[in-house]
PyMOL CGO cylinders between C-alpha atoms (Angstrom):
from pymol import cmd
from pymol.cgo import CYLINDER

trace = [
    CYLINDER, -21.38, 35.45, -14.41, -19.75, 33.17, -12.28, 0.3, 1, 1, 1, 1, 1, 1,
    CYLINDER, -19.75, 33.17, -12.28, -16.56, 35.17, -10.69, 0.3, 1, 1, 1, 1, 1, 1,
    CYLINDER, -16.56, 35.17, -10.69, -14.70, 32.86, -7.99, 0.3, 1, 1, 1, 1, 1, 1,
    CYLINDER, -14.70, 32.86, -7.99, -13.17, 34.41, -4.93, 0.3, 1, 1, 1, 1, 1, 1,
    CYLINDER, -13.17, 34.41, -4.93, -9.50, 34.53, -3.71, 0.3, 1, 1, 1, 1, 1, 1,
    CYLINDER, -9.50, 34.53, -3.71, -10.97, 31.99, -0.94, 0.3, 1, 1, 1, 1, 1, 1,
    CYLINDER, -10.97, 31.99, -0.94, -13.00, 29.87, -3.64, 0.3, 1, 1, 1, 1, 1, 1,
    CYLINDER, -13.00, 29.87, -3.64, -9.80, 29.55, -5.78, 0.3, 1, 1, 1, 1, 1, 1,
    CYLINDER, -9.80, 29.55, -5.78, -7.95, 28.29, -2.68, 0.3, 1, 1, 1, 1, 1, 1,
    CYLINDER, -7.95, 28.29, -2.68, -10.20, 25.75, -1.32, 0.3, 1, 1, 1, 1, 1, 1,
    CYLINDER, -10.20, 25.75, -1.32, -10.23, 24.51, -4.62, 0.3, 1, 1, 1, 1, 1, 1,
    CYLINDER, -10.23, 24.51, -4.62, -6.52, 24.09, -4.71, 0.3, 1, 1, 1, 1, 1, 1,
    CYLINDER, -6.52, 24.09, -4.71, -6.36, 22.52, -1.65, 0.3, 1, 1, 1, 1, 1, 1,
    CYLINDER, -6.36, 22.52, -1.65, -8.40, 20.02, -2.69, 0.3, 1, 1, 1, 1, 1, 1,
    CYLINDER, -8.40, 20.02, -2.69, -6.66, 19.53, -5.57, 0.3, 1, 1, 1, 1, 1, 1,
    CYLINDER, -6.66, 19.53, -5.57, -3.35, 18.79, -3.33, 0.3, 1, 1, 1, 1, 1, 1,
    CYLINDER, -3.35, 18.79, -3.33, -5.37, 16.45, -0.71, 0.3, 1, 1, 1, 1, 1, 1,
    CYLINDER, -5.37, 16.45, -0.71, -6.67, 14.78, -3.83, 0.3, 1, 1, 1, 1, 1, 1,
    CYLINDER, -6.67, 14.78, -3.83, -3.13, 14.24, -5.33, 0.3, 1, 1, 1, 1, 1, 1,
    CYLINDER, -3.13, 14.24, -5.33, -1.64, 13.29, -1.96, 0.3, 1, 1, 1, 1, 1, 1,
    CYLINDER, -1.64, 13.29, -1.96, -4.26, 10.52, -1.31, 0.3, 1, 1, 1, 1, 1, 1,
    CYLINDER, -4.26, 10.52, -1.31, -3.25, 9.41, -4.62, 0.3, 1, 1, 1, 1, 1, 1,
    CYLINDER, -3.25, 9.41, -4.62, 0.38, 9.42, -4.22, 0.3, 1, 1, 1, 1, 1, 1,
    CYLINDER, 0.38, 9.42, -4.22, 0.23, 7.42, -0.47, 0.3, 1, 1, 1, 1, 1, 1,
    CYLINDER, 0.23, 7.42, -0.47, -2.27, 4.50, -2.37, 0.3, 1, 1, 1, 1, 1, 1,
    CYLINDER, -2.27, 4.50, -2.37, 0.40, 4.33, -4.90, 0.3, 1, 1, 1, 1, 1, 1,
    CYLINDER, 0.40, 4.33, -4.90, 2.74, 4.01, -2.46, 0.3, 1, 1, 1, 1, 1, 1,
    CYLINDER, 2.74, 4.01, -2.46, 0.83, 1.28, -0.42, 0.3, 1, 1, 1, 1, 1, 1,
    CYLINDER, 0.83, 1.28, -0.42, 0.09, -0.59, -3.31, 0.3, 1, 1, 1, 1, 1, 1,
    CYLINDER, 0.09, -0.59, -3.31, 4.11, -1.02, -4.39, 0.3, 1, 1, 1, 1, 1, 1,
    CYLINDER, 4.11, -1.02, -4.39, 4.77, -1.70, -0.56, 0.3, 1, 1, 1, 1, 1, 1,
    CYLINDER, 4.77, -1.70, -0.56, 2.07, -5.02, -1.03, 0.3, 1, 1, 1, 1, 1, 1,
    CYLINDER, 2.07, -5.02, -1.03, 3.19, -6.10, -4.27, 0.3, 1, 1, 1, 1, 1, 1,
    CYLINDER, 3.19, -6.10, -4.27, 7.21, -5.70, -2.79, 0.3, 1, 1, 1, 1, 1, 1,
    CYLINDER, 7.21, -5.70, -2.79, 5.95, -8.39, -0.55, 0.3, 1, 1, 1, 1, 1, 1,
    CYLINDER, 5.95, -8.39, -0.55, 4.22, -10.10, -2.19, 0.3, 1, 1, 1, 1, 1, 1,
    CYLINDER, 4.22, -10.10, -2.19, 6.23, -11.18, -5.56, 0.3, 1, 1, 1, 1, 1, 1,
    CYLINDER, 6.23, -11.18, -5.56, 10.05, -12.37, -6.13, 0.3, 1, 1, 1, 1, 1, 1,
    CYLINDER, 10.05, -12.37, -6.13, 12.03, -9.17, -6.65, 0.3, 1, 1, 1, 1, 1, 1,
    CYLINDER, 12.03, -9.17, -6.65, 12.35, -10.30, -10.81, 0.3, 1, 1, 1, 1, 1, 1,
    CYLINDER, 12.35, -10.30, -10.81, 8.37, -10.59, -11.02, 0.3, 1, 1, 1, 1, 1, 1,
    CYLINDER, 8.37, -10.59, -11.02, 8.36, -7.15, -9.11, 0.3, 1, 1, 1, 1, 1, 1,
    CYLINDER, 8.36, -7.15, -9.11, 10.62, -6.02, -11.97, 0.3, 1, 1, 1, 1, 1, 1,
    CYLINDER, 10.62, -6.02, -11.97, 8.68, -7.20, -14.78, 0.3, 1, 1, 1, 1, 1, 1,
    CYLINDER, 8.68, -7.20, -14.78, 5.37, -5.64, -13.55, 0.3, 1, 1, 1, 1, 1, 1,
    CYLINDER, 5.37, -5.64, -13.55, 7.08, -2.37, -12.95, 0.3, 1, 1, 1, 1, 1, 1,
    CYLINDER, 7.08, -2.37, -12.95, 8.25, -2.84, -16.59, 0.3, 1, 1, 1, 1, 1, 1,
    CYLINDER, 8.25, -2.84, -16.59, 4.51, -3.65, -17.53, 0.3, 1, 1, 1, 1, 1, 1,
    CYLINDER, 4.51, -3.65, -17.53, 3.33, -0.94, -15.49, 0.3, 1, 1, 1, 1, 1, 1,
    CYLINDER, 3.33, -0.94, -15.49, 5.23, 1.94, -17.75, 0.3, 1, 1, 1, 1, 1, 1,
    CYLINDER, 5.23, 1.94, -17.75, 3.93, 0.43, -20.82, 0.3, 1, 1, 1, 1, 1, 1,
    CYLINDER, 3.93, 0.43, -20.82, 0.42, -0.81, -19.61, 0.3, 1, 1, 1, 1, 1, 1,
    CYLINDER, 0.42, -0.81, -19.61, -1.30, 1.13, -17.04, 0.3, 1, 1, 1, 1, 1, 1,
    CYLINDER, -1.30, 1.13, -17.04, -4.73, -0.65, -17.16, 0.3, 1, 1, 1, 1, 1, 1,
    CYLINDER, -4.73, -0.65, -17.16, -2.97, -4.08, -17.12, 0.3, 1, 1, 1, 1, 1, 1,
    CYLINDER, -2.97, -4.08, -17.12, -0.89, -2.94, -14.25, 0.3, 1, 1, 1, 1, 1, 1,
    CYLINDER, -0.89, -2.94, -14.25, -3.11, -2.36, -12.13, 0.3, 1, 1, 1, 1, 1, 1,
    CYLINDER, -3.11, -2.36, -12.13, -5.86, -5.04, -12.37, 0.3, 1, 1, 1, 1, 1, 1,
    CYLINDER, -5.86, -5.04, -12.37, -2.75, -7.37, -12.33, 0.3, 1, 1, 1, 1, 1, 1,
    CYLINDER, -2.75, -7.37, -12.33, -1.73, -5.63, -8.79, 0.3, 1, 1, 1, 1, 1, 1,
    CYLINDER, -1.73, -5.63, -8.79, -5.14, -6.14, -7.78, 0.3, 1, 1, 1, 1, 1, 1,
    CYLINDER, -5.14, -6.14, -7.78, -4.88, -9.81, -8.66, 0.3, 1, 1, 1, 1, 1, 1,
    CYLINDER, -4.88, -9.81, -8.66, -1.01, -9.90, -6.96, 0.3, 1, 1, 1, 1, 1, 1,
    CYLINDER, -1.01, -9.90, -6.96, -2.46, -9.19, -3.68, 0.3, 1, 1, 1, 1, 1, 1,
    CYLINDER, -2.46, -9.19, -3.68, -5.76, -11.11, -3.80, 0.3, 1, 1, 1, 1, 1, 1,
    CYLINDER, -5.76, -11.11, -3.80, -2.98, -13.88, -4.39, 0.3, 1, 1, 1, 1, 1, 1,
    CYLINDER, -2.98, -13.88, -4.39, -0.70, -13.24, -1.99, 0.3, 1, 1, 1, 1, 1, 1,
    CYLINDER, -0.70, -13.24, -1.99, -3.68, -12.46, 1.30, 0.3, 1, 1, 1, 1, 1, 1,
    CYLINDER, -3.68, -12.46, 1.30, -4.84, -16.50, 0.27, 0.3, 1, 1, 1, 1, 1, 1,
    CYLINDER, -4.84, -16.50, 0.27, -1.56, -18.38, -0.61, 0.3, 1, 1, 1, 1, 1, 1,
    CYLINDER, -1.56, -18.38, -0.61, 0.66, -16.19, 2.29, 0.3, 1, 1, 1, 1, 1, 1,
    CYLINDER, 0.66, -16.19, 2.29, 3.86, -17.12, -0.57, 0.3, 1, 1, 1, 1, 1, 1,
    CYLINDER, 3.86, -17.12, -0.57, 5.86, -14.94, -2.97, 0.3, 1, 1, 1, 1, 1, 1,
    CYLINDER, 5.86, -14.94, -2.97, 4.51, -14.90, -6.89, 0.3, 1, 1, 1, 1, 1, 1,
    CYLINDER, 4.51, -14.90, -6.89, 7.24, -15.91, -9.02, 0.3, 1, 1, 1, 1, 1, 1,
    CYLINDER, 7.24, -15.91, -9.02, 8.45, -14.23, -12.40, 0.3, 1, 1, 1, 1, 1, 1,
    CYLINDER, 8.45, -14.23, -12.40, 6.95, -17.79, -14.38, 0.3, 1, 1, 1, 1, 1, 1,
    CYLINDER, 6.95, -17.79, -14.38, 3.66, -17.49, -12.26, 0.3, 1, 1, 1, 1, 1, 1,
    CYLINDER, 3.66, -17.49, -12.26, 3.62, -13.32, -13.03, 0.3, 1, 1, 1, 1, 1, 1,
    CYLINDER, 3.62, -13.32, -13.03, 3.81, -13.89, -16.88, 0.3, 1, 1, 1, 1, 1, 1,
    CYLINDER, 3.81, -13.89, -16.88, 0.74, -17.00, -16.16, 0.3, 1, 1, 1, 1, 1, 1,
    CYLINDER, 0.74, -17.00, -16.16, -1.28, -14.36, -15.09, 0.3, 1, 1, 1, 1, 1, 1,
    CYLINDER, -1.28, -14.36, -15.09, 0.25, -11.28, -17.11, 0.3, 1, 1, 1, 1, 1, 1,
    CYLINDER, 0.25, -11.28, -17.11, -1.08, -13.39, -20.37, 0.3, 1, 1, 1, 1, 1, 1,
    CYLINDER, -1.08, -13.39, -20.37, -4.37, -14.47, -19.03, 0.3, 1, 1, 1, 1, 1, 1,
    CYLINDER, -4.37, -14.47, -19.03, -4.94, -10.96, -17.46, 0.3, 1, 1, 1, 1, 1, 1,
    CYLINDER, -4.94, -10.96, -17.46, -4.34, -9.66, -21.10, 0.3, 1, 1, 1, 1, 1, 1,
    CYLINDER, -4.34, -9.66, -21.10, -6.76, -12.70, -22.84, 0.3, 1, 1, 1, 1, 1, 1,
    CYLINDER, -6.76, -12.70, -22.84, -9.46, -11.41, -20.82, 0.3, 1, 1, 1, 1, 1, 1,
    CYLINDER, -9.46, -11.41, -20.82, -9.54, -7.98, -21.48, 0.3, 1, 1, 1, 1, 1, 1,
    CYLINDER, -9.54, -7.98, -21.48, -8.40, -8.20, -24.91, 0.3, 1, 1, 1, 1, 1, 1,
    CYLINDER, -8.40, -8.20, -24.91, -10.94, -6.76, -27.34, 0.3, 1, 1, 1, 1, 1, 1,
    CYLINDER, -10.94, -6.76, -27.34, -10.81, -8.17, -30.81, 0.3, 1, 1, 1, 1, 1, 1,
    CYLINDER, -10.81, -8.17, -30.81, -11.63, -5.70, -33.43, 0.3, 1, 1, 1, 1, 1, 1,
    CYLINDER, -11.63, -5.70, -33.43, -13.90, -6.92, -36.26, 0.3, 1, 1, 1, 1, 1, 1,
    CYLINDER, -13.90, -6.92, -36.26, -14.04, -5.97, -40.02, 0.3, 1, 1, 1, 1, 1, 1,
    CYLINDER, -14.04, -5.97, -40.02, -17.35, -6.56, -42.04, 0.3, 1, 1, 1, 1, 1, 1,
    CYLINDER, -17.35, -6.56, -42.04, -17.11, -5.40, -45.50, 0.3, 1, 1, 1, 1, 1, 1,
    CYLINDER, -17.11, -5.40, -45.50, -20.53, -5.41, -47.50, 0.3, 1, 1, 1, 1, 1, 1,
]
cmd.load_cgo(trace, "trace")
């Protein structure tokens, strides 16, 4: 049997809480970048993408700041929904039906 200590249970938790914390302050410096780096209506919309779309969200973040370090200009709302729609054409899988 495998019995866990009083210590064992709270190493474990404090992990746990360093883990979420770390987390939490990536988050945070991740909506700092993309704050900068798009038009406060593009922010909008991919805040509005992000509660609806998690796995979009964030490779489009990841694309937002790319962006932004080369071009050194805001991202519009027009050029957001550009690459909100070819984000989305890439990682689109298209289910197939074969009937025999």
């Amino acid at each position: 049997m495998n019995e866990e200590g009083p210590e064992d249970i709270k190493r474990k938790k404090l992990e746990e809480y360093q883990k979420k914390a770390q987390e939490k302050e990536l988050e945070n410096k991740v909506k700092s970048a993309l704050r900068i780096a798009l038009e406060p209506d593009a922010y909008e919309r991919l805040a509005t993408v992000g509660y609806g779309n998690k796995e979009l969200y964030s490779i489009a973040a990841q694309q937002i700041i790319m962006i932004y370090s080369k071009a050194r200009r805001k991202i519009t709302d027009e050029e957001l929904v550009y690459l909100l729609k070819a984000i989305k054409q890439k990682t689109q899988h298209e289910s197939t039906i074969t009937f025999k």
